[in-house]
N, C-alpha and C positions, 0 to 999 in steps of 0.2 A: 439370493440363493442360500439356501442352508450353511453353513460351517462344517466343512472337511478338517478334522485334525487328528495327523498322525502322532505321536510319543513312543519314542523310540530309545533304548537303553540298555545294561547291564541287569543282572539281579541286583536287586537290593540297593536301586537308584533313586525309589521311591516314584516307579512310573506310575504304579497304580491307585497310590493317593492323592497323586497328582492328577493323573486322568479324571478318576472320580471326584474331585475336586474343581477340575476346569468344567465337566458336565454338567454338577450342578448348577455352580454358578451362571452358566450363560443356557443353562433349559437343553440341554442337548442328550441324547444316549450316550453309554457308554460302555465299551466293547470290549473286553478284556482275551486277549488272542492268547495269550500263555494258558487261560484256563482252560481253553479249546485243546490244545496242547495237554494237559492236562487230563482232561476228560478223554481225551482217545486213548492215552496211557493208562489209567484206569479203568478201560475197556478192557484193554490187551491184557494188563493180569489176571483179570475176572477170569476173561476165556482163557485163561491157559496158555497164552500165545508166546512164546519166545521172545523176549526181547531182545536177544542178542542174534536172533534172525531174520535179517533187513527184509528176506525174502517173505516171509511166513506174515511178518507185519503188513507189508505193502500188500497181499495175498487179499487179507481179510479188512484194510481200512476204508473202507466204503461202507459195511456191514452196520458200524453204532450209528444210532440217530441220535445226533449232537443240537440241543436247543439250550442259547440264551436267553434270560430277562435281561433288560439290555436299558432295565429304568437305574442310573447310577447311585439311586438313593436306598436299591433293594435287587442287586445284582445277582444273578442264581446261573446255575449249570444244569443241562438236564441229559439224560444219556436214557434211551430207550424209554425214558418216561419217566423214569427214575431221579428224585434231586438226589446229586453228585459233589455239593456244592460243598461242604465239608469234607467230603471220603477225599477228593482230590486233591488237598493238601496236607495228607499224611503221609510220612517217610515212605512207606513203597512207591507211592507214585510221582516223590521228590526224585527217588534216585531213578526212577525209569523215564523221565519224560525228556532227556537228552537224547538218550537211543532212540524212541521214539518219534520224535520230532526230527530227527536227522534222515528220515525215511522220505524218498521224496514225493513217492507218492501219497505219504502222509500231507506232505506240505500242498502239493497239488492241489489235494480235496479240501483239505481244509481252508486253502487261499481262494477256491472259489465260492465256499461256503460263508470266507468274511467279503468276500466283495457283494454277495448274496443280500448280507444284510445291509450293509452302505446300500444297496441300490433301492431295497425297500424302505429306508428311513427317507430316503430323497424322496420317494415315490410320495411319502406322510408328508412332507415339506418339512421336515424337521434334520438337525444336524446329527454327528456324530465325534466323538471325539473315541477315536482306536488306538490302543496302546499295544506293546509287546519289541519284537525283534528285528524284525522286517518288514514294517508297517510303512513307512515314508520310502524305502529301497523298492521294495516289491510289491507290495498290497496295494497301496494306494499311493504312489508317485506322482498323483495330480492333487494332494491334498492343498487345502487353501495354507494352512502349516505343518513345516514338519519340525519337531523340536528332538532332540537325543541330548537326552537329561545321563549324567553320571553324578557322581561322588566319589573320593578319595576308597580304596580302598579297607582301610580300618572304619572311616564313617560306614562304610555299607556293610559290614562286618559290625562293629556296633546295633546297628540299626535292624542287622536279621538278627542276634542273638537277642534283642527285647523283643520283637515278634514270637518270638520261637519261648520265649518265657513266660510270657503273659500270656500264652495259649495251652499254658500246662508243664512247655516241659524244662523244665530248673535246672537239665543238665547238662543241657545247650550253651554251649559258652563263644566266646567271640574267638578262641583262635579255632572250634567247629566250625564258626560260619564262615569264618578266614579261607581256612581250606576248603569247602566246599563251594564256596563262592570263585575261588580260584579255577575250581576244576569245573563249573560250571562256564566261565568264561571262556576255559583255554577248548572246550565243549563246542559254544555258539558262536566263535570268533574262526573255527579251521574246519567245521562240516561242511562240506559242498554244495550243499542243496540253502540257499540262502542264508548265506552265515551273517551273525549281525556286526553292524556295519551302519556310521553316522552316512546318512545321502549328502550330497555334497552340497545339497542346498538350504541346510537342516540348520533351525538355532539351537544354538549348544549351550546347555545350563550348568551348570555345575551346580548342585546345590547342598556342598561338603558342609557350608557354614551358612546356609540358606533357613530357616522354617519353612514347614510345608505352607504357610500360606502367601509368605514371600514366592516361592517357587510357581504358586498356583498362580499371584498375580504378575508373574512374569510374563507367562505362557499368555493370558489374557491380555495385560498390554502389548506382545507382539501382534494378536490378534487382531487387539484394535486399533494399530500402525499399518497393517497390513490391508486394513478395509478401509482406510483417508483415500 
C-alpha cells in the first residue's frame, strides 16, 4: 500500500523542508496544508471579507476554488485559477491566516478538501507525505507515520529571520521572528476548532541541532522500521 505520512509542528520547525524532502526522496506527493490555509486567507482580503468576523468568513469559505500541485519538486497554489503561490506569503496574508484558520468551518472544508486529495493519490497507487498542524490529530489519524517535528525556540526564530532575508526583506530580524513566532503559537495551540497538538502516537524530533537532512533521514528510517 502506498505511504500515508503526517508532519506535524510549530512555525518555523522546518516542516516543510522536511516534508518536501521525505517526498522526494521516497517518490511520493506532497501536501502542504498551511498553504491551503493560506490561500483561503488570501481569498478573504481580495474580497474585502473581514477577518475579524468569524461569522462573515465562515459565510463566504466554500466560495474560492483552492488547487494544488502536489509534485514536491514544483509545489504551487492555485485559487480560482489563479497561481497564488507567492502572493500567499506576504505580510498580509502572514498576519491574517490565524484568524482565518481558526474559523471552523474554514477548517471543515478545507479537512475534507485534504482528505480529497489523500483519497485520489491512493486511488494513483502513489503515497503522500502531509505536513501542517492537525495532520496526524485530525486529518489523517490512520497515517502509516505521524512525526511532530519542533525546535528550540531561538533556533526557529533564527531559522525564520534567514527565510525572511533571503526573500528580500533585511529588516526582518530574529527577535521579529521571536515574537511573531510566539504569537503564532500562543495563536494555534488555544483555538478551539483543532488547535495543534503532538498525537499521542507521534515520533517526536527535535531538530534544534539537527541538519535538514539528518531530520529527513530520520523520518525515513522511522518509516523503514515501521514497514519490518
Amino acid at each position: 500500500m502506498p505511504l500515508i505520512v503526517a508532519i506535524d509542528g510549530p512555525s518555523g520547525s522546518g516542516k516543510s523542508s522536511t516534508s518536501r524532502g521525505v517526498a522526494q526522496r521516497l517518490g511520493l506527493r506532497y501536501v502542504d496544508t498551511g498553504a491551503m490555509y493560506r490561500a483561503m486567507s488570501w481569498w478573504m482580503l481580495e474580497n474585502d471579507v473581514d477577518i475579524d468576523d468569524a461569522e462573515a468568513i465562515a459565510d463566504v469559505c466554500e466560495r474560492p476554488r483552492i488547487r494544488l500541485e502536489i509534485d514536491p519538486l514544483d509545489p504551487r497554489v492555485f485559487v480560482d485559477g489563479r497561481d497564488v503561490s507567492a502572493a500567499i506569503r506576504e505580510d498580509a496574508v502572514a498576519s491574517a491566516v490565524s484568524k482565518v484558520a481558526a474559523v471552523p468551518q474554514v477548517r471543515t472544508r478545507l479537512v475534507r478538501q485534504q482528505r480529497e486529495i489523500v483519497s485520489r493519490c491512493l486511488a494513483d497507487d502513489v503515497g503522500v507525505v502531509m505536513e501542517g498542524r492537525d495532520i496526524g490529530s485530525v486529518v489523517l489519524p490512520d497515517a502509516d507515520l505521524k512525526v511532530y517535528l519542533t525546535a528550540d525556540p531561538q533556533a526557529r526564530a533564527e531559522r525564520r529571520a534567514r527565510e525572511r532575508q533571503s526573500g528580500g526583506d533585511a529588516s526582518y530580524d530574529v527577535s521579529s521572528a521571536a515574537a511573531n513566532l510566539a504569537d503564532r503559537d500562543r495563536r494555534d495551540t488555544t483555538r478551539a476548532a483543532s488547535p495543534l497538538q503532538a498525537p499521542d502516537d507521534a515520533v517526536h524530533i527535535d531538530g534544534t541541532h539537527l541538519s535538514l537532512d539528518d531530520v529527513i533521514g530520520e523520518v525515513v528510517s522511522h518509516l523503514a522500521r515501521e514497514s519490518q
